[in-house]
C-alpha positions in Angstrom: 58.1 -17.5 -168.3 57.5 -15.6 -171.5 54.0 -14.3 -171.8 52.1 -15.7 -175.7 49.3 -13.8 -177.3 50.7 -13.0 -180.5 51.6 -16.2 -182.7 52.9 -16.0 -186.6 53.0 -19.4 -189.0 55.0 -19.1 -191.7 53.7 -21.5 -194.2 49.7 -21.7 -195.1 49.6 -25.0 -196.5 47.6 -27.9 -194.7 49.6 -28.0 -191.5 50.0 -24.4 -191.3 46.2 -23.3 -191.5 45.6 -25.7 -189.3 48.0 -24.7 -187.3 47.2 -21.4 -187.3 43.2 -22.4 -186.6 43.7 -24.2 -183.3 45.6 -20.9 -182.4 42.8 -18.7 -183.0 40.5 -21.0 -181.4 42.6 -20.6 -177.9 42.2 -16.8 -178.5 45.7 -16.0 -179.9 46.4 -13.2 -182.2 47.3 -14.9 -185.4 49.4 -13.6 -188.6 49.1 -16.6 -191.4 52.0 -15.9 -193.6 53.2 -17.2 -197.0 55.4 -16.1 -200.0 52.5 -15.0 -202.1 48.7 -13.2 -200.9 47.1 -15.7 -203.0 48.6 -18.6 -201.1 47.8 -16.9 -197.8 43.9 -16.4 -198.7 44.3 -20.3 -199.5 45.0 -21.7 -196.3 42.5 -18.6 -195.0 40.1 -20.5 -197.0 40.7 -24.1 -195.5 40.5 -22.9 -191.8 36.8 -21.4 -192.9 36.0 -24.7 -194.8 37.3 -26.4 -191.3 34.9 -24.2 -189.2 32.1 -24.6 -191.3 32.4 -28.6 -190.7 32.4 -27.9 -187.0 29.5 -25.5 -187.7 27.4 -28.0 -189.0 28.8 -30.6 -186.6 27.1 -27.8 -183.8 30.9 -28.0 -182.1 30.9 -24.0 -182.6 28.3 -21.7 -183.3 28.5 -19.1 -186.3 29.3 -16.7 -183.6 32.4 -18.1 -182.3 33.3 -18.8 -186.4 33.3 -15.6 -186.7 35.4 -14.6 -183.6 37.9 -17.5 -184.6 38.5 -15.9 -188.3 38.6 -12.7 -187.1 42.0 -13.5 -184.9 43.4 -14.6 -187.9 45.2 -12.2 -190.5 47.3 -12.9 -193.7 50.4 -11.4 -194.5 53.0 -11.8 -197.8 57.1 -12.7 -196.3 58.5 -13.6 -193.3 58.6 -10.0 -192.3 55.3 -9.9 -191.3 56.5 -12.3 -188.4 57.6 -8.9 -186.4 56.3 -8.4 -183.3 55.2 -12.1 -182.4 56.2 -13.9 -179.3 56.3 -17.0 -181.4 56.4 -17.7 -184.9 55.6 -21.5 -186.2 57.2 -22.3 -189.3 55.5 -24.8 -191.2 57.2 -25.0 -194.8 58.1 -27.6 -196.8 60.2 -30.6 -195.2 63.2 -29.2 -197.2 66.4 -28.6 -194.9 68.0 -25.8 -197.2 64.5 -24.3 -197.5 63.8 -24.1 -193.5 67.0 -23.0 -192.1 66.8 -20.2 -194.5 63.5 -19.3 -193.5 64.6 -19.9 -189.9 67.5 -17.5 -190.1 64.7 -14.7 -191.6 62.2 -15.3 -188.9 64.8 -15.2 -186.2 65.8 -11.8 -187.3 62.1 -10.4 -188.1 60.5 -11.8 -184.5 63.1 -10.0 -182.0 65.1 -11.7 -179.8 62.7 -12.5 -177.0 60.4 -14.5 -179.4 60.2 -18.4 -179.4 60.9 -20.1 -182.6 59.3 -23.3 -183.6 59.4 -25.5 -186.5 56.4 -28.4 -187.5 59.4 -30.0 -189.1 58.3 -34.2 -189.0 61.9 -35.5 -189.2 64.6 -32.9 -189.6 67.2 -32.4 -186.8 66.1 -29.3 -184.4 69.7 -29.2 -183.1 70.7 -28.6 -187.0 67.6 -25.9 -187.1 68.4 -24.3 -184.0 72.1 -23.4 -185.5 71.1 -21.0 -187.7 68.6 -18.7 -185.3 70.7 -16.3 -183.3 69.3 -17.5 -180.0 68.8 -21.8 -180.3 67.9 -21.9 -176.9 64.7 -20.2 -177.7 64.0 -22.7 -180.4 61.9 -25.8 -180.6 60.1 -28.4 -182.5 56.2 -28.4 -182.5 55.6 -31.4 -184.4 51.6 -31.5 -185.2 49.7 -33.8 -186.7 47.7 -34.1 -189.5 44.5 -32.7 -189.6 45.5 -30.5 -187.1 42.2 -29.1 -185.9 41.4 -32.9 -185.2 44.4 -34.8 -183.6 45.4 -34.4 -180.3 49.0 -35.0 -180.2 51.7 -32.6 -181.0 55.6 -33.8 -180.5 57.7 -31.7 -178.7 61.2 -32.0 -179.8 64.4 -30.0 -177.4 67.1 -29.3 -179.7 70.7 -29.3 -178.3 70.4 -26.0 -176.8 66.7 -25.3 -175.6 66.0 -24.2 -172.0 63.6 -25.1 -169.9 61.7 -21.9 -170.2 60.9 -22.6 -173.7 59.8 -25.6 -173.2 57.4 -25.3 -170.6 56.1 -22.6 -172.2 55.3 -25.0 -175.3 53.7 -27.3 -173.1 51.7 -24.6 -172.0 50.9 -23.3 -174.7 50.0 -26.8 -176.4 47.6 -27.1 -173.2 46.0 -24.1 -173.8 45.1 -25.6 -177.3 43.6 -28.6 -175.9 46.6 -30.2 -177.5 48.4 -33.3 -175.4 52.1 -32.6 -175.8 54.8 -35.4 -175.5 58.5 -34.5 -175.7 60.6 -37.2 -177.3 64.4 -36.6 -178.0 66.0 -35.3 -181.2 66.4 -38.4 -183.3 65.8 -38.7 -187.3 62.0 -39.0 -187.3 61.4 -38.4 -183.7 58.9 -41.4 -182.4 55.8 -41.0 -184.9 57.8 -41.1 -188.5 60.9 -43.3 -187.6 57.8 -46.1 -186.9 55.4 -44.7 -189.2 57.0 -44.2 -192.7 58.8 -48.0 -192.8 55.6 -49.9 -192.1 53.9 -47.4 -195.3 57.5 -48.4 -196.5 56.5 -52.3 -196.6 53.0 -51.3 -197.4 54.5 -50.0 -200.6 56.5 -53.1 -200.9 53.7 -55.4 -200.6 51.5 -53.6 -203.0 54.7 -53.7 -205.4 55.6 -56.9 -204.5 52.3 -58.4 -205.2 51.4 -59.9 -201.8 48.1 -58.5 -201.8 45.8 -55.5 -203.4 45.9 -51.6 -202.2 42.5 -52.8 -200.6 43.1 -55.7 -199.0 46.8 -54.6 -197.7 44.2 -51.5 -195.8 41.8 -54.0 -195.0 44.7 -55.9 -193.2 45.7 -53.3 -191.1 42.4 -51.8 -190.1 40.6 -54.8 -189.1 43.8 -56.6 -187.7 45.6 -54.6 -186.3 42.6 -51.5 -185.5 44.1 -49.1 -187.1 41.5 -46.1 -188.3 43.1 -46.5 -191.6 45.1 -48.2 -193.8 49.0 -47.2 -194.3 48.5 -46.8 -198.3 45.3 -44.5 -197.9 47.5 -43.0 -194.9 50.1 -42.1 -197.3 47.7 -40.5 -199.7 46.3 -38.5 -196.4 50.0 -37.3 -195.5 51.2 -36.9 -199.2 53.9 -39.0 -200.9 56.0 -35.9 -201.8 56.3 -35.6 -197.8 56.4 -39.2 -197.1 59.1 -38.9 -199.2 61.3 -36.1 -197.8 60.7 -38.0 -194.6 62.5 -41.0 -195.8 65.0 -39.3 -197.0 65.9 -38.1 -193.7 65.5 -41.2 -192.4 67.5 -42.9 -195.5 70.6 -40.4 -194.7 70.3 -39.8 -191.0 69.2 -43.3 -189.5 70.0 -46.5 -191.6 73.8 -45.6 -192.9 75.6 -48.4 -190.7 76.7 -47.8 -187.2 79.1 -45.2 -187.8 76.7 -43.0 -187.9 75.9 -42.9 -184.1 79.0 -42.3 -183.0 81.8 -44.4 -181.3 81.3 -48.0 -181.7 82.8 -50.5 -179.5 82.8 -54.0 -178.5 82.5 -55.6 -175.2 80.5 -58.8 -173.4 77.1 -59.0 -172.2 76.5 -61.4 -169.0 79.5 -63.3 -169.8 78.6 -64.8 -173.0 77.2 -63.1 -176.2 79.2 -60.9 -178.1 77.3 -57.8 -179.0 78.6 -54.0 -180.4 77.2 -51.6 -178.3 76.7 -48.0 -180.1 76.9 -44.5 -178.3 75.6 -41.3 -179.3 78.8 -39.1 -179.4 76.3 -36.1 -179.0 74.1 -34.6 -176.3 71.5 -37.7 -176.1 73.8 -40.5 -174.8 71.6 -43.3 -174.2 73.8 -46.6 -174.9 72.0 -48.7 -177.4 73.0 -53.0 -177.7 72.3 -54.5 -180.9 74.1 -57.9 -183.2 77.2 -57.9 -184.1 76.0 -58.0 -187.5 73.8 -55.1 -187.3 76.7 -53.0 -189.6 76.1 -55.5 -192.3 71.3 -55.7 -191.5 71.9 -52.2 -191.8 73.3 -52.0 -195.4 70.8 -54.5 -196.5 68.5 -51.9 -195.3 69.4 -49.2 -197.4 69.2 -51.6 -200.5 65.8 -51.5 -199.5 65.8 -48.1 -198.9 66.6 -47.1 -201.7 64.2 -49.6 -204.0 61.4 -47.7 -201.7 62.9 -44.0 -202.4 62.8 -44.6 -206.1 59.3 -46.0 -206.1 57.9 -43.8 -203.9 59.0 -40.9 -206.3 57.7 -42.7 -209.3 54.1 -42.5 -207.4 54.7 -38.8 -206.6 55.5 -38.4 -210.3 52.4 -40.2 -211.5 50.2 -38.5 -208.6 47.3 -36.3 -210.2 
């Protein structure tokens, strides 16, 4: 079981400071890394702003604030990842962007390292290709705000061992993190449900069924959520929501093809159904209409109404 003191996150943005805080807090060395100094001092910034709150909230003293922030160091390129025994990366939700990243870190940690990403929809199989050893790589998928939610997705890519991922689970533990593995599917469990009902959120508000405050309203007092899906979105950011759906636009709601080979066969003797298999390492025989080819393309009309919105709200977003 590999031994983790020394952790590196590539990417100081929201996720990564708060990623690299709840590190600190369980006592691991921490290197908070970006392409520029100023953008590392940023996200060095936010984890003090975040321990003040707990300050005043008495959850720490000013004591252990001062022992958290002094675990944490900034550094300028993925270089400073050497030496870890895992590096988090927690860039932008940009495929091109990541695996290049990826193929730097893999290089800069040494080959006993583990390799996560926070990726929130992207393929870790696809991820895990470009590091030299994928069997040592894994999706940590944290939530948002980081220092305050509990869950983290933990997603095995085609090729990681047991090892690794036990030692994630540990590691999550040791955080006070609760971590749930799910399998390697566009959006994993929390986006694929997540970004279409802030998809028909959207849709509403556009389509006039009700107000941005009453479609909240809705689906805090109805259905008990802690928010509503539009303020959600604001929370999350559309520019992510919206790399997200992408994903989920290319990767999940193409037709059937997509999964694989498609057959058709009978179901208790009487309804005709098409019953899709993954051609890949999850195998798992789904049954669905034998008109789902043709749901599915009205889906991506939809889709694709939603894509175009959603970027006309990023554009317009202060």
């Amino acid at each position: 079981m590999p031994s983790i003191s020394r952790v590196s996150v590539i990417g100081a943005g929201t996720m990564g400071a708060g990623i690299a805080q709840v590190c600190a807090q369980a006592g691991f060395a921490v290197k908070l890394i970006d392409v520029k100094e100023e953008f590392a001092r940023k996200g060095l910034a936010t984890i003090n702003s975040s321990l003040d709150r707990m300050v005043k909230k008495e959850t720490i003293t000013e004591e252990q604030k001062k022992e958290i922030t002094g675990r944490v160091r900034t550094d300028v390129g993925v270089d400073g990842a050497s030496g870890s025994d895992l590096v988090i990366e927690a860039i932008n939700e940009n495929l091109e962007l990541k695996t290049s990243v990826l193929k730097e870190a893999a290089k800069s940690a040494g080959e006993n390292a583990i390799l996560a990403t926070n990726t929130s929809s992207i393929s870790i199989t696809t991820l895990g290709a470009v590091v030299s050893k994928p069997q040592r790589f894994i999706g940590m998928h944290f939530m948002n705000p980081v220092p305050v939610m509990k869950l983290v997705e933990v997603i095995r890519g085609l090729e990681t061992d047991d090892e690794t991922t036990q030692a994630v689970f540990d590691l999550c533990k040791t955080m006070g993190k609760t971590a749930v593995e799910v399998n390697d599917y566009p959006g994993f469990v929390s986006n694929r449900i997540l970004m279409p009902m802030i998809n028909e959120a959207v849709f509403c508000l556009m389509e006039g069924v009700a107000s941005e405050e009453a479609i909240d309203d809705v689906m805090k007092l109805g259905m008990a959520h802690p928010m509503g899906p539009l303020t959600l979105a604001d929370l999350i950011g559309l520019d992510v929501c919206l790399s997200i759906m992408e994903v989920l636009h290319r990767d999940l709601y193409r037709g059937v093809e997509v999964f694989g080979k498609v057959r058709r066969e009978r179901i208790n003797g009487r309804k005709r159904r098409v019953v899709v298999v993954k051609s890949v390492h999850h195998f798992r025989a789904a049954y669905a209409p034998i008109n789902l080819q043709i749901q599915r393309r009205q889906q991506r009309l939809l889709w694709d109404f939603a894509l175009h919105l959603f970027e006309a709200l990023r554009q317009r977003a202060p």
